[in-house]
N, C-alpha and C positions, 0 to 999 in steps of 0.2 A: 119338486124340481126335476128338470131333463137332464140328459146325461151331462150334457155339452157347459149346464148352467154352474153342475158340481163340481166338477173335474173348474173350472174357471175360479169357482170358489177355495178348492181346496187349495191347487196354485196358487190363487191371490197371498191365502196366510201362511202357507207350509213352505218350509224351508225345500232348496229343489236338490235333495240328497237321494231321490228315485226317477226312472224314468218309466212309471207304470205303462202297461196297454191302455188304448182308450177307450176304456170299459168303466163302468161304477157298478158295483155288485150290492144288491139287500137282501139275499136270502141266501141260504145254504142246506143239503139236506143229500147225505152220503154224499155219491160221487157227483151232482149236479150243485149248480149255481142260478140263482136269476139276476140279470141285470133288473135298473131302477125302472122298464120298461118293460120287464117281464117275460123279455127274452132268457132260454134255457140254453146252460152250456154246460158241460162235461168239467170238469177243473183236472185235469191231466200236470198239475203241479204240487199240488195240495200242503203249500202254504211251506213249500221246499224242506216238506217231509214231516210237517209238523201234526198232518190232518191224514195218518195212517189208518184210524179208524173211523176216516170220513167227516161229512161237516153234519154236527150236531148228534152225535151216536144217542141211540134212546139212553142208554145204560149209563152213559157220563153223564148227560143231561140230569137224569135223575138225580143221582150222587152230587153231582153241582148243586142242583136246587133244593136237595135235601140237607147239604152239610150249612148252604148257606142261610137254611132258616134254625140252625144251633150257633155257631160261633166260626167266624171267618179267619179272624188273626188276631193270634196271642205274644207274637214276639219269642224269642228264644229266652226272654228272660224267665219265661213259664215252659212247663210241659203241658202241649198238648196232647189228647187222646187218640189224633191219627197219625202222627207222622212213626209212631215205631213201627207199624203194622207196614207203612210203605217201606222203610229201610230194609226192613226183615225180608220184603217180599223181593224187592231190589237184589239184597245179596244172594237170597236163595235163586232167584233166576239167573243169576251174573255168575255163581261160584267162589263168591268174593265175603270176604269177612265183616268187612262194614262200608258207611255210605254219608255222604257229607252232601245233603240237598241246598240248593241254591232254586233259583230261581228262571234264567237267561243262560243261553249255551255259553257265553261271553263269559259271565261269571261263571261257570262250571273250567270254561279253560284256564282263566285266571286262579282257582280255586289250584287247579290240578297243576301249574304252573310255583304257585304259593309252596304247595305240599310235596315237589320234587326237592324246590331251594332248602327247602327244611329238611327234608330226609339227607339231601346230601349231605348238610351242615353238622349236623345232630346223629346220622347214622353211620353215612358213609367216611364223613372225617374231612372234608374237602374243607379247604381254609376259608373264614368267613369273605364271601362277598366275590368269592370268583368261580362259583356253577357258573358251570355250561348248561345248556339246551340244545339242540341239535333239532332242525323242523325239515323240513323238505322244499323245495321252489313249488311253486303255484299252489301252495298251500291255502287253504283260507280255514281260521281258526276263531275268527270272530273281528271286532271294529274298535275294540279297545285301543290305546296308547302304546300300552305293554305287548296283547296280538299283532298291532299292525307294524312293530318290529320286525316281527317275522315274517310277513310277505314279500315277495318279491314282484307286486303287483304293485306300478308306480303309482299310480291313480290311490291306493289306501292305502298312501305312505305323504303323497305330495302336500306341503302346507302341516303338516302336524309333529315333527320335529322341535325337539332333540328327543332321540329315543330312547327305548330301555337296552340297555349292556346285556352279554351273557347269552347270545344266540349263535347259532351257526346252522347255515344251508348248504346240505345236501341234495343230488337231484333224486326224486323220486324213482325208484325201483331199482336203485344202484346199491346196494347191499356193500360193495367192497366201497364205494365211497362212503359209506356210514361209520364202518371199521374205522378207516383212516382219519377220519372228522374225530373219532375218540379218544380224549385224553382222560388224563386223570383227576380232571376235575368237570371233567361228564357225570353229570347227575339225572341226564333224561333224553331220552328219544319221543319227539312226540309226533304221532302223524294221523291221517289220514286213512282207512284201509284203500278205500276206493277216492278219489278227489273229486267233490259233486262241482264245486263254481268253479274249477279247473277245466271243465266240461267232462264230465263222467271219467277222468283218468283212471285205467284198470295200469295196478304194476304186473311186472310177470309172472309167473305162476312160481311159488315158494318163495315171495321176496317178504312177506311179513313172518313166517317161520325161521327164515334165516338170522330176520335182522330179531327175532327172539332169540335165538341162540348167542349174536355179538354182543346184544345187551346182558343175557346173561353170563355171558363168560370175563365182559369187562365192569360187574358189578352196575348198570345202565338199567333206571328203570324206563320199558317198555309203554310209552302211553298209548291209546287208542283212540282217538277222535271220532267217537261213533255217533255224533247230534245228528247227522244226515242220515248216515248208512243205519244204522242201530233200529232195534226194536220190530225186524221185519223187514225194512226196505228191499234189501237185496236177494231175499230166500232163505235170508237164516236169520236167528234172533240179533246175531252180531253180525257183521259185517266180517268179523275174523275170522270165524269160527269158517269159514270155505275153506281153509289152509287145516294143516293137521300141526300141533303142538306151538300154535300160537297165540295161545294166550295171554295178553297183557297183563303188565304188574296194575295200571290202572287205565278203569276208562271214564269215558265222559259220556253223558248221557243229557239227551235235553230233545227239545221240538214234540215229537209224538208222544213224550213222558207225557206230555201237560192235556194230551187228550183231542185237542185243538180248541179246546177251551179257556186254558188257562195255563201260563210259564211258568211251567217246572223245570227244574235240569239239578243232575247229582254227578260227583264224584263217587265211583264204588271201587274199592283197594281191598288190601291187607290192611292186620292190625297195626303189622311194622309200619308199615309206611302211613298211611292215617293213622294210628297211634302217637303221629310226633305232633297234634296240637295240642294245647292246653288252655282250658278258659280264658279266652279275652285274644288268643293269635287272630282268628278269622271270624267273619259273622255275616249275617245279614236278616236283617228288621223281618224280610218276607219271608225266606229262606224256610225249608220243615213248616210252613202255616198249614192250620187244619183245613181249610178248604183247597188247598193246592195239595197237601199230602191226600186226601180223599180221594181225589179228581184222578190221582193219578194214579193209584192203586186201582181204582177199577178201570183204566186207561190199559194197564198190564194186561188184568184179566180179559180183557174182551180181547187182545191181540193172542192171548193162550187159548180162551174157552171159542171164538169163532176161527181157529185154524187160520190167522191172517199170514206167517210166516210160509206155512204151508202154498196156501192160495198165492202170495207175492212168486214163490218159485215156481210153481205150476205155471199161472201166468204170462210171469216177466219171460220164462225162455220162451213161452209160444208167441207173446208180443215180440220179443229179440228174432226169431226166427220168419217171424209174418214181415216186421220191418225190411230184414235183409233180404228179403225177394223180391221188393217193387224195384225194376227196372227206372230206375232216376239218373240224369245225365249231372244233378247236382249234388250228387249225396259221396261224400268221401268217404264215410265210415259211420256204421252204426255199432255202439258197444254199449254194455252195461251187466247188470247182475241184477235176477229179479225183475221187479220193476220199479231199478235205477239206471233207466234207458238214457243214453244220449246219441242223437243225429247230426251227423258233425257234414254242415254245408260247403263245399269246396267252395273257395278265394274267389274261381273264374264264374262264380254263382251271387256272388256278393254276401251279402251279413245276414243271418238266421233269423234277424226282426222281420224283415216282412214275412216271410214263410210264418212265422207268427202271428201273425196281423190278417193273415189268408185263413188262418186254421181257428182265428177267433170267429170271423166271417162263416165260418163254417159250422161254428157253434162248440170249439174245443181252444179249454184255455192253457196254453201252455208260455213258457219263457226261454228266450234266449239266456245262454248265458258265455260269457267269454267271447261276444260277437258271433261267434262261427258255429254254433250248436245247439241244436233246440232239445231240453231237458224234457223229457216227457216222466213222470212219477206221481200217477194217478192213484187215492186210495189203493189203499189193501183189500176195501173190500168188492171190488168191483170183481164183473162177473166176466164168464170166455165173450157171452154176445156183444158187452161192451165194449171189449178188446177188438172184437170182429170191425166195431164203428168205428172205433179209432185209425184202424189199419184202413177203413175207406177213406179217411177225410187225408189221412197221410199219402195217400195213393195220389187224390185230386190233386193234393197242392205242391206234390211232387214232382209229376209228371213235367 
Protein backbone atom coordinates (compact mmCIF):
# COMPACT_ATOMS: atom_id res chain seq x y z
CA UNK A 1 0.00 0.00 0.00
CA UNK A 2 1.11 3.86 -0.88
CA UNK A 3 1.42 6.37 1.64
CA UNK A 4 -1.70 8.34 0.90
CA UNK A 5 -3.68 4.65 0.98
CA UNK A 6 -2.46 4.10 4.90
CA UNK A 7 -2.53 7.15 6.40
CA UNK A 8 -6.61 6.84 4.75
CA UNK A 9 -6.66 3.62 6.46
CA UNK A 10 -5.41 4.27 9.67
CA UNK A 11 -7.78 7.52 9.81
CA UNK A 12 -10.66 5.49 8.77
CA UNK A 13 -10.36 3.30 12.22
CA UNK A 14 -8.18 5.35 14.69
CA UNK A 15 -9.59 7.56 16.90
CA UNK A 16 -8.21 11.27 15.64
CA UNK A 17 -6.33 11.99 19.19
CA UNK A 18 -2.80 12.86 16.79
CA UNK A 19 -2.29 15.04 14.23
CA UNK A 20 0.92 13.18 12.70
CA UNK A 21 3.07 14.59 9.56
CA UNK A 22 2.10 13.01 6.35
CA UNK A 23 4.55 10.55 6.30
CA UNK A 24 4.18 6.56 7.04
CA UNK A 25 7.47 5.10 8.25
CA UNK A 26 8.65 1.00 7.85
CA UNK A 27 12.07 0.80 8.79
CA UNK A 28 14.24 2.26 11.29
CA UNK A 29 18.08 1.86 11.79
CA UNK A 30 20.08 4.52 14.22
CA UNK A 31 19.62 7.90 13.34
CA UNK A 32 17.70 7.26 10.02
CA UNK A 33 14.14 6.27 8.97
CA UNK A 34 12.52 4.85 5.51
CA UNK A 35 9.17 5.85 4.58
CA UNK A 36 6.67 2.95 2.80
CA UNK A 37 8.45 4.28 -0.42
CA UNK A 38 11.73 3.99 0.65
CA UNK A 39 12.53 7.37 1.00
CA UNK A 40 15.33 8.21 3.80
CA UNK A 41 15.09 10.66 6.61
CA UNK A 42 17.10 11.68 9.67
CA UNK A 43 14.46 11.30 12.71
CA UNK A 44 15.59 14.50 14.67
CA UNK A 45 12.79 13.57 17.16
CA UNK A 46 13.31 10.15 18.27
CA UNK A 47 10.20 9.05 19.56
CA UNK A 48 10.28 12.44 21.95
CA UNK A 49 13.35 10.86 23.66
CA UNK A 50 12.45 7.47 23.79
CA UNK A 51 14.90 6.28 20.96
CA UNK A 52 18.32 7.80 22.68
CA UNK A 53 20.06 4.87 21.60
CA UNK A 54 18.76 5.19 18.21
CA UNK A 55 16.11 2.86 16.20
CA UNK A 56 16.93 -0.77 16.53
CA UNK A 57 20.63 -0.61 18.57
CA UNK A 58 22.37 -4.06 17.58
CA UNK A 59 22.92 -4.74 21.48
CA UNK A 60 19.11 -4.17 22.54
CA UNK A 61 18.05 -5.97 19.54
CA UNK A 62 19.95 -8.91 20.64
CA UNK A 63 18.89 -8.91 24.36
CA UNK A 64 15.27 -8.54 23.07
CA UNK A 65 15.44 -11.57 20.89
CA UNK A 66 17.56 -13.42 23.28
CA UNK A 67 15.41 -12.93 26.48
CA UNK A 68 12.28 -13.40 24.29
CA UNK A 69 13.22 -16.85 23.31
CA UNK A 70 13.42 -17.84 27.59
CA UNK A 71 10.48 -16.33 29.08
CA UNK A 72 8.82 -12.83 28.38
CA UNK A 73 6.30 -12.25 31.58
CA UNK A 74 5.89 -13.78 34.76
CA UNK A 75 3.68 -11.22 36.61
CA UNK A 76 4.87 -9.83 40.05
CA UNK A 77 3.08 -12.75 41.63
CA UNK A 78 6.52 -14.74 40.72
CA UNK A 79 10.22 -13.55 40.84
CA UNK A 80 11.70 -13.14 37.88
CA UNK A 81 15.48 -13.64 37.10
CA UNK A 82 16.11 -10.05 35.44
CA UNK A 83 14.42 -7.52 36.96
CA UNK A 84 16.87 -7.31 40.29
CA UNK A 85 19.88 -6.98 38.07
CA UNK A 86 17.87 -3.67 36.47
CA UNK A 87 16.79 -2.25 39.94
CA UNK A 88 20.43 -2.66 41.32
CA UNK A 89 21.72 -1.14 38.15
CA UNK A 90 19.07 1.70 38.22
CA UNK A 91 19.94 2.73 41.71
CA UNK A 92 23.53 2.47 41.37
CA UNK A 93 23.45 4.90 38.44
CA UNK A 94 20.59 7.20 40.16
CA UNK A 95 22.42 7.19 43.72
CA UNK A 96 19.19 6.06 45.05
CA UNK A 97 18.31 3.25 47.39
CA UNK A 98 15.64 1.42 45.48
CA UNK A 99 13.33 1.36 42.51
CA UNK A 100 9.71 0.64 41.73
CA UNK A 101 9.47 -0.34 37.67
CA UNK A 102 6.34 0.30 35.92
CA UNK A 103 5.92 0.22 32.51
CA UNK A 104 4.60 3.83 30.71
CA UNK A 105 5.98 7.36 32.06
CA UNK A 106 2.23 7.90 32.81
CA UNK A 107 2.27 5.16 35.18
CA UNK A 108 5.70 6.09 36.58
CA UNK A 109 4.04 9.70 37.51
CA UNK A 110 1.07 8.12 38.90
CA UNK A 111 3.34 5.62 40.84
CA UNK A 112 5.47 8.71 42.09
CA UNK A 113 2.31 10.62 42.76
CA UNK A 114 0.69 7.22 44.82
CA UNK A 115 4.29 7.22 46.78
CA UNK A 116 4.44 11.02 47.94
CA UNK A 117 0.43 10.71 49.17
CA UNK A 118 1.73 7.84 51.14
CA UNK A 119 4.81 9.04 52.57
CA UNK A 120 2.96 12.21 53.62
CA UNK A 121 0.33 10.24 55.38
CA UNK A 122 2.48 7.42 57.05
CA UNK A 123 5.74 9.62 57.49
CA UNK A 124 5.30 13.08 57.45
CA UNK A 125 1.86 12.96 59.54
CA UNK A 126 -0.38 15.04 57.29
CA UNK A 127 -4.04 14.23 58.17
CA UNK A 128 -5.57 11.48 55.85
CA UNK A 129 -6.82 12.78 52.43
CA UNK A 130 -5.61 16.38 52.43
CA UNK A 131 -1.65 16.34 50.65
CA UNK A 132 -0.88 18.72 48.58
CA UNK A 133 1.18 18.41 45.32
CA UNK A 134 2.47 21.53 44.02
CA UNK A 135 3.34 21.06 39.73
CA UNK A 136 4.33 24.05 37.71
CA UNK A 137 2.10 25.88 34.64
CA UNK A 138 2.82 24.27 31.24
CA UNK A 139 3.84 21.27 32.79
CA UNK A 140 3.06 18.07 31.03
CA UNK A 141 3.52 15.05 33.14
CA UNK A 142 1.52 12.48 31.21
CA UNK A 143 -2.54 12.01 29.90
CA UNK A 144 -3.93 10.31 32.73
CA UNK A 145 -7.29 11.75 34.79
CA UNK A 146 -5.12 12.30 37.97
CA UNK A 147 -1.91 14.10 35.43
CA UNK A 148 -4.16 16.05 33.54
CA UNK A 149 -5.34 17.70 36.79
CA UNK A 150 -2.42 19.35 36.74
CA UNK A 151 -1.99 20.90 33.44
CA UNK A 152 -2.68 24.16 32.69
CA UNK A 153 -3.10 23.30 29.13
CA UNK A 154 -7.00 23.53 28.15
CA UNK A 155 -7.00 21.37 25.32
CA UNK A 156 -5.72 18.07 28.06
CA UNK A 157 -8.12 19.10 30.55
CA UNK A 158 -11.37 19.91 28.16
CA UNK A 159 -14.35 17.07 28.23
CA UNK A 160 -12.49 14.80 31.01
CA UNK A 161 -13.84 16.27 34.16
CA UNK A 162 -14.35 16.12 37.42
CA UNK A 163 -10.79 15.98 38.52
CA UNK A 164 -8.45 14.72 40.99
CA UNK A 165 -8.14 17.22 44.53
CA UNK A 166 -4.76 17.96 46.16
CA UNK A 167 -2.91 20.05 43.49
CA UNK A 168 -1.40 23.42 43.23
CA UNK A 169 0.27 25.66 40.33
CA UNK A 170 3.13 27.47 40.59
CA UNK A 171 4.92 29.31 37.56
CA UNK A 172 7.98 27.67 36.49
CA UNK A 173 11.25 29.07 37.65
CA UNK A 174 9.72 31.20 40.41
CA UNK A 175 11.37 29.60 43.44
CA UNK A 176 9.75 32.38 45.98
CA UNK A 177 6.44 31.35 44.58
CA UNK A 178 7.03 27.71 45.35
CA UNK A 179 7.85 28.84 49.15
CA UNK A 180 4.68 30.54 49.40
CA UNK A 181 2.50 27.63 47.60
CA UNK A 182 3.93 25.54 50.92
CA UNK A 183 1.78 24.52 53.56
CA UNK A 184 1.79 22.03 55.81
CA UNK A 185 0.22 19.67 54.38
CA UNK A 186 2.68 19.85 51.26
CA UNK A 187 3.91 16.46 50.67
CA UNK A 188 5.54 17.11 47.11
CA UNK A 189 7.13 19.36 44.59
CA UNK A 190 6.99 17.74 41.30
CA UNK A 191 8.48 19.20 38.17
CA UNK A 192 10.03 19.31 35.18
CA UNK A 193 14.05 20.16 35.13
CA UNK A 194 13.83 21.50 31.60
CA UNK A 195 9.84 21.50 30.11
CA UNK A 196 10.10 19.59 26.63
CA UNK A 197 6.07 19.89 25.28
CA UNK A 198 6.21 23.45 27.01
CA UNK A 199 8.53 24.00 24.06
CA UNK A 200 12.10 23.42 25.53
CA UNK A 201 11.34 25.79 28.65
CA UNK A 202 15.00 26.31 30.45
CA UNK A 203 14.11 27.96 34.21
CA UNK A 204 16.97 30.24 35.47
CA UNK A 205 20.09 29.15 36.40
CA UNK A 206 19.99 27.73 40.30
CA UNK A 207 16.15 27.50 40.33
CA UNK A 208 16.11 23.59 40.90
CA UNK A 209 18.84 23.86 43.63
CA UNK A 210 17.07 26.34 45.34
CA UNK A 211 13.68 25.01 45.18
CA UNK A 212 15.95 21.77 46.86
CA UNK A 213 16.76 23.66 49.55
CA UNK A 214 12.58 24.98 50.29
CA UNK A 215 11.67 21.54 49.94
CA UNK A 216 14.17 20.56 52.29
CA UNK A 217 13.78 22.96 54.75
CA UNK A 218 9.89 22.61 54.72
CA UNK A 219 10.06 18.70 54.95
CA UNK A 220 8.77 18.65 50.72
CA UNK A 221 9.78 15.78 48.84
CA UNK A 222 11.54 17.10 45.67
CA UNK A 223 10.37 15.11 42.60
CA UNK A 224 12.06 15.17 39.22
CA UNK A 225 10.18 14.44 36.08
CA UNK A 226 13.14 13.23 34.10
CA UNK A 227 11.05 10.76 31.12
CA UNK A 228 12.25 13.41 28.57
CA UNK A 229 15.36 15.09 29.78
CA UNK A 230 16.84 11.84 31.76
CA UNK A 231 19.15 9.19 30.65
CA UNK A 232 21.48 11.67 28.36
CA UNK A 233 19.27 13.99 26.62
CA UNK A 234 20.47 16.97 27.77
CA UNK A 235 24.48 16.39 28.40
CA UNK A 236 24.21 14.77 31.76
CA UNK A 237 22.72 11.45 32.82
CA UNK A 238 19.95 13.59 34.68
CA UNK A 239 18.75 16.62 33.59
CA UNK A 240 19.44 17.89 37.32
CA UNK A 241 22.61 17.05 37.73
CA UNK A 242 23.55 20.79 35.46
CA UNK A 243 22.77 22.59 39.02
CA UNK A 244 25.15 21.81 42.00
CA UNK A 245 23.23 20.14 45.26
CA UNK A 246 20.12 19.26 43.49
CA UNK A 247 19.34 16.30 43.86
CA UNK A 248 15.87 14.94 44.02
CA UNK A 249 14.31 12.89 46.93
CA UNK A 250 12.67 11.03 43.87
CA UNK A 251 12.67 10.68 40.23
CA UNK A 252 10.90 9.37 37.28
CA UNK A 253 12.33 7.62 34.64
CA UNK A 254 10.80 6.17 31.52
CA UNK A 255 11.01 6.54 27.36
CA UNK A 256 14.84 5.76 26.46
CA UNK A 257 14.73 3.10 29.74
CA UNK A 258 12.72 0.89 27.23
CA UNK A 259 15.64 1.08 24.67
CA UNK A 260 13.03 2.16 21.96
CA UNK A 261 12.07 -1.14 21.92
CA UNK A 262 9.96 -1.83 24.54
CA UNK A 263 8.00 0.56 27.73
CA UNK A 264 9.69 0.50 30.61
CA UNK A 265 9.60 3.42 33.03
CA UNK A 266 10.59 3.33 37.10
CA UNK A 267 10.39 5.15 40.20
CA UNK A 268 14.00 5.28 41.92
CA UNK A 269 13.88 6.96 45.80
CA UNK A 270 14.93 6.27 49.28
CA UNK A 271 14.14 3.57 51.51
CA UNK A 272 12.07 6.02 53.57
CA UNK A 273 10.02 7.02 51.00
CA UNK A 274 9.54 3.78 48.95
CA UNK A 275 9.77 1.98 51.95
CA UNK A 276 6.09 3.05 52.72
CA UNK A 277 4.44 0.18 50.38
CA UNK A 278 3.46 -3.01 51.50
CA UNK A 279 2.09 -6.03 49.44
CA UNK A 280 -1.00 -5.36 47.61
CA UNK A 281 -0.74 -0.95 47.77
CA UNK A 282 0.55 -0.78 44.16
CA UNK A 283 1.17 -3.16 41.11
CA UNK A 284 1.22 -3.88 37.75
CA UNK A 285 0.68 -7.19 35.62
CA UNK A 286 3.75 -5.88 33.20
CA UNK A 287 5.50 -3.87 35.66
CA UNK A 288 9.69 -5.48 36.63
CA UNK A 289 8.69 -8.45 33.47
CA UNK A 290 11.88 -10.23 32.29
CA UNK A 291 11.84 -9.05 28.89
CA UNK A 292 11.24 -5.38 29.61
CA UNK A 293 13.70 -5.63 32.75
CA UNK A 294 16.55 -7.20 30.12
CA UNK A 295 15.70 -4.76 27.41
CA UNK A 296 16.57 -2.17 29.60
CA UNK A 297 19.52 -3.07 31.51
CA UNK A 298 21.42 -3.28 28.47
CA UNK A 299 19.45 0.02 27.26
CA UNK A 300 21.64 1.55 30.43
CA UNK A 301 24.73 0.08 29.32
CA UNK A 302 24.93 1.17 25.90
CA UNK A 303 24.14 4.85 26.99
CA UNK A 304 27.42 4.30 29.80
CA UNK A 305 29.60 1.81 27.61
CA UNK A 306 29.22 4.16 24.02
CA UNK A 307 29.73 7.69 25.86
CA UNK A 308 26.13 8.75 24.79
CA UNK A 309 25.81 11.47 27.63
CA UNK A 310 29.23 12.56 26.65
CA UNK A 311 28.42 12.79 22.77
CA UNK A 312 24.60 14.49 23.67
CA UNK A 313 26.85 17.49 25.45
CA UNK A 314 29.53 17.68 22.94
CA UNK A 315 26.93 17.71 20.32
CA UNK A 316 23.97 19.57 21.58
CA UNK A 317 26.18 22.81 22.43
CA UNK A 318 27.84 22.75 18.76
CA UNK A 319 24.25 21.94 17.32
CA UNK A 320 22.87 25.08 19.89
CA UNK A 321 25.71 27.34 18.82
CA UNK A 322 25.49 26.27 14.71
CA UNK A 323 21.48 26.94 15.17
CA UNK A 324 21.98 30.31 16.69
CA UNK A 325 24.09 31.78 13.74
CA UNK A 326 21.80 31.32 10.86
CA UNK A 327 20.56 34.76 10.09
CA UNK A 328 16.52 34.03 9.96
CA UNK A 329 14.08 36.96 9.96
CA UNK A 330 11.62 34.02 11.70
CA UNK A 331 13.44 32.60 14.39
CA UNK A 332 12.59 34.30 17.93
CA UNK A 333 14.70 32.19 20.04
CA UNK A 334 16.65 28.93 19.89
CA UNK A 335 17.45 27.31 23.42
CA UNK A 336 17.87 24.02 24.90
CA UNK A 337 20.53 21.63 26.69
CA UNK A 338 22.40 18.90 24.85
CA UNK A 339 20.45 17.76 22.31
CA UNK A 340 17.08 19.16 23.81
CA UNK A 341 17.18 21.83 21.12
CA UNK A 342 14.05 23.98 20.64
CA UNK A 343 13.41 26.68 17.74
CA UNK A 344 10.93 28.93 18.80
CA UNK A 345 9.05 30.53 15.42
CA UNK A 346 8.02 34.16 15.86
CA UNK A 347 3.89 34.83 15.81
CA UNK A 348 4.52 37.39 12.66
CA UNK A 349 6.17 33.96 10.88
CA UNK A 350 3.01 31.97 11.69
CA UNK A 351 3.05 28.20 13.36
CA UNK A 352 6.24 25.87 13.42
CA UNK A 353 4.10 23.09 11.31
CA UNK A 354 5.00 24.05 8.04
CA UNK A 355 8.70 24.80 8.72
CA UNK A 356 8.17 21.04 9.65
CA UNK A 357 6.61 19.85 6.70
CA UNK A 358 9.55 21.95 4.56
CA UNK A 359 12.22 20.00 6.70
CA UNK A 360 10.27 16.62 6.18
CA UNK A 361 10.71 17.63 2.30
CA UNK A 362 14.00 17.92 3.09
CA UNK A 363 14.39 14.63 4.25
CA UNK A 364 14.54 15.51 8.28
CA UNK A 365 11.81 14.49 10.69
CA UNK A 366 11.13 16.66 13.28
CA UNK A 367 7.82 18.16 15.39
CA UNK A 368 6.18 21.00 16.36
CA UNK A 369 5.36 21.40 19.51
CA UNK A 370 3.17 24.15 21.41
CA UNK A 371 2.53 25.56 17.78
CA UNK A 372 5.36 27.91 17.80
CA UNK A 373 8.47 25.61 18.18
CA UNK A 374 10.08 23.07 16.35
CA UNK A 375 11.75 20.31 18.80
CA UNK A 376 14.78 19.10 17.22
CA UNK A 377 16.19 15.74 19.65
CA UNK A 378 18.00 13.59 17.38
CA UNK A 379 19.58 10.27 18.79
CA UNK A 380 22.50 10.27 21.06
CA UNK A 381 24.18 8.63 18.74
CA UNK A 382 24.48 10.55 16.02
CA UNK A 383 27.71 11.99 14.79
CA UNK A 384 29.40 16.15 14.31
CA UNK A 385 28.84 15.48 10.15
CA UNK A 386 25.19 14.65 10.95
CA UNK A 387 24.82 17.67 12.99
CA UNK A 388 26.64 19.50 10.05
CA UNK A 389 23.38 18.22 7.68
CA UNK A 390 21.04 19.13 9.93
CA UNK A 391 22.20 22.79 10.44
CA UNK A 392 21.94 22.78 6.26
CA UNK A 393 18.34 21.69 5.98
CA UNK A 394 17.71 24.20 8.98
CA UNK A 395 19.53 27.06 7.04
CA UNK A 396 17.15 26.20 3.74
CA UNK A 397 13.95 26.40 5.43
CA UNK A 398 14.88 29.15 7.54
CA UNK A 399 15.94 31.52 5.32
Amino acid sequence: MKTQELIHETETYSAANYHPLPIVLAKGEGIWVWDVEGKKYMDCLSAYSALNQGHRHPKIMKTLIDQAGRVTLTSRAFHNDQMGALLKKLCLMSGMDMALPMNTGAEAVETAIKTARKWGYKVKGVPNDKAEIIVCANNFHGRTVTIVTCSTEHQYRDGFGPFTPGFKVVEFGDASELEKAITPNTVAFLVEPIQGEAGILMPPEGYLTKAREICTKNRVLFIADEIQTGLGRTGKLFAYEHEKNAKPDMLIIGKALGGGVYPVSAVVSSKEVLGVFKPGDHGSTFGGNPLGSAVARTALEVIVDEKLVENSRELGNYLLNQLRGIPSKHVQEVRGRGLFIGVEIKQSSGKARPFCERLMAEGLLAKETHDQVIRLAPPLTIKREDIDWIVERMKKILA
